[in-house]
Each structure stands twice: as structure tokens, then as C-alpha cells.
C-alpha positions in Angstrom: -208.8 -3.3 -211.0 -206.5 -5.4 -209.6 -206.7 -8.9 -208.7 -205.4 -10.3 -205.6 -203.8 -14.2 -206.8 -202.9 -16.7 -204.2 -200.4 -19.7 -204.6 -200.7 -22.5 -201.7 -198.5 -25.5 -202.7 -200.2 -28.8 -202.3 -200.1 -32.5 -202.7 -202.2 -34.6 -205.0 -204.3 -35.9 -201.6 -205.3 -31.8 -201.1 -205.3 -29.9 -204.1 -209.0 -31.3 -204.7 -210.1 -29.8 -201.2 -208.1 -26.6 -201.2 -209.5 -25.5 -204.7 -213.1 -26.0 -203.1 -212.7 -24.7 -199.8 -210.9 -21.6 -202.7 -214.2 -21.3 -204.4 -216.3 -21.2 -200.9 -214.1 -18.5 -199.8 -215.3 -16.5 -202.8 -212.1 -17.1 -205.3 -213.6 -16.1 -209.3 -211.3 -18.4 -210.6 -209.0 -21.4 -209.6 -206.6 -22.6 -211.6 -204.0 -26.4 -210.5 -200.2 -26.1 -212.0 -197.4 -28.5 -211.9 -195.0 -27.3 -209.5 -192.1 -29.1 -210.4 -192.0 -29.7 -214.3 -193.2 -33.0 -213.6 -194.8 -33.5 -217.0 -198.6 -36.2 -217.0 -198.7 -37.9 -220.3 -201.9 -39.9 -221.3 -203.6 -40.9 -218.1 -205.5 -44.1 -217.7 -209.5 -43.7 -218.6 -211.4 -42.0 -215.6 -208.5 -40.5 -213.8 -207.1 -37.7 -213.6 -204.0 -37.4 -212.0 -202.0 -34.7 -210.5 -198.7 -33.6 -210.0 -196.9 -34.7 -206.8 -196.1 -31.1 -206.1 -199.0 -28.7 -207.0 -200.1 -24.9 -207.4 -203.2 -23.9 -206.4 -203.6 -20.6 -207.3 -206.8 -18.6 -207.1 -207.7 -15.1 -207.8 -209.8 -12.9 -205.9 -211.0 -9.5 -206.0 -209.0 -6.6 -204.6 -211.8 -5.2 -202.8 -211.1 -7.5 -200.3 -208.8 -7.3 -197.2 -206.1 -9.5 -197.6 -205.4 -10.3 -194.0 -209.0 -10.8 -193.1 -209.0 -13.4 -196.2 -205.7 -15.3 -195.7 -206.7 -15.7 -192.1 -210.6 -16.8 -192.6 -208.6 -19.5 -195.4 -205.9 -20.7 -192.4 -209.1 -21.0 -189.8 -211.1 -22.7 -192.4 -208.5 -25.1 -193.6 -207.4 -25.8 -190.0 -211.4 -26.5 -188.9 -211.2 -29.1 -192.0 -208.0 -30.8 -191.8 -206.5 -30.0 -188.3 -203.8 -29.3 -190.3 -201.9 -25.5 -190.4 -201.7 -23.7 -193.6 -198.5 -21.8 -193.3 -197.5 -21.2 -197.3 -199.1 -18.5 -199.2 -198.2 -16.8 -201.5 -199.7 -13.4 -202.1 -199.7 -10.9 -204.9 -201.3 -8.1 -206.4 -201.9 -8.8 -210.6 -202.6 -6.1 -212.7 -206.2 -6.6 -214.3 -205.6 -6.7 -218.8 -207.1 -7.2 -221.2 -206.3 -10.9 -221.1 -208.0 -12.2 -224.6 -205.2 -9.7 -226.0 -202.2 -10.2 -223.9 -201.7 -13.5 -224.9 -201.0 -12.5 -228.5 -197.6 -10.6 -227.4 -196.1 -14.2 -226.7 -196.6 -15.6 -230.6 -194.3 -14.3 -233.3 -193.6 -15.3 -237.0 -191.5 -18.9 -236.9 -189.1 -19.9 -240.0 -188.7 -23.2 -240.8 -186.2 -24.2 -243.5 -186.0 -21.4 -246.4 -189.5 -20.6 -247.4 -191.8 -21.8 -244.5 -193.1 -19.4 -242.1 -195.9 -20.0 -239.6 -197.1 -16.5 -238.6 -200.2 -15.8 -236.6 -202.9 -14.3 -238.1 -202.4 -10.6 -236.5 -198.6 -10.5 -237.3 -197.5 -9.7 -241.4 -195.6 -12.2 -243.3 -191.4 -11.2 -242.8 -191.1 -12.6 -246.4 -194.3 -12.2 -248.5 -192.4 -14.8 -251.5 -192.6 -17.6 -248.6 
């Protein structure tokens, strides 16, 4: 089953609201992402900062109508803020095995002449390392 994923760009001041008003609007999952490779080093005690240009992205099941749910987000939004919600971005991902997938992204690493770091799934390239 597909999932359909949405990606509004926010502020710092909004991303807070928009990933509730995500969640009331039925989202499973909501996820914040730097939208600028803007990286957050440690923050002070009891804050948590955010980017000055961030991703809200949250996924929702594909049993809905797309349409109908981008414009009950815009009315929603608009009722909250007064403020139009013109960019979203919509698309379709393909549902994986997602505790799996990741694994495809690590390999065995080399470091000088006889260290490797290799991940636990992968076999040794030189077993005399």
C-alpha cells in the first residue's frame, strides 16, 4: 500500500502548528527536516530550536482522496492563521519494508591497511583484517 507524503515548507514560528493541525487531519506520522543544510549544534537546555527553513512532511494513507485532503488542510490552516497555504508538495511513496531498506545504504568501510568496519549483515572483504 502506498503512502501519500506531504512536504509544506515552514518557518520556525509554524512548523509547531502545522505538524498538529498534520496529526488532526489524520497524518500516521510527521516527521520536521532542515530545509536548507542549516546544521543545529548543541542547543541551550529546554529549547529546542528549529531550522529557519523547515520540512514538514507527513504521511498519510492512500485510501484517502488527495484533493479532498489538501483542500480540508488549506481551509483548516486558513480558519487558524488567516493565512493561505499555497505550497505542497505531494507524492505517492511506495510502502517497504522500511526496518530492511535502510540496510542497502551501509557497506564495508576501509580504513588504513587492515581496518574494516562492516555491518553485521555484510561479510568481511578481507577476512586477515
Amino acid at each position: 500500500m502506498p503512502w501519500i507524503q506531504l512536504q509544506i515548507p515552514a518557518d520556525p514560528d509554524t512548523a509547531d502548528q502545522l505538524e498538529d493541525l498534520l496529526m488532526e487531519m489524520g497524518a500516521d506520522a510527521v516527521s520536521m527536516e532542515d530545509a536548507a543544510d542549516q546544521p543545529l549544534y548543541e542547543p541551550d537546555p529546554g529549547t529546542t530550536p528549529l531550522w529557519s527553513q523547515t520540512t514538514v512532511t507527513g504521511l498519510f494513507q492512500s485510501d484517502r482522496n488527495i484533493e479532498q485532503l489538501l483542500a480540508e488542510i488549506r481551509d483548516a490552516w486558513h480558519q487558524q492563521t488567516q493565512q493561505s497555504l499555497a505550497d505542497i508538495d505531494v507524492t505517492l511513496v511506495e510502502d517497504k519494508d522500511w526496518e530492511r531498506a535502510w540496510m542497502d545504504d551501509f557497506h564495508p568501510l576501509q580504513f588504513g591497511e587492515r581496518l574494516w568496519i562492516v555491518p553485521s549483515w555484510h561479510e568481511a572483504p578481507d577476512p586477515d583484517a
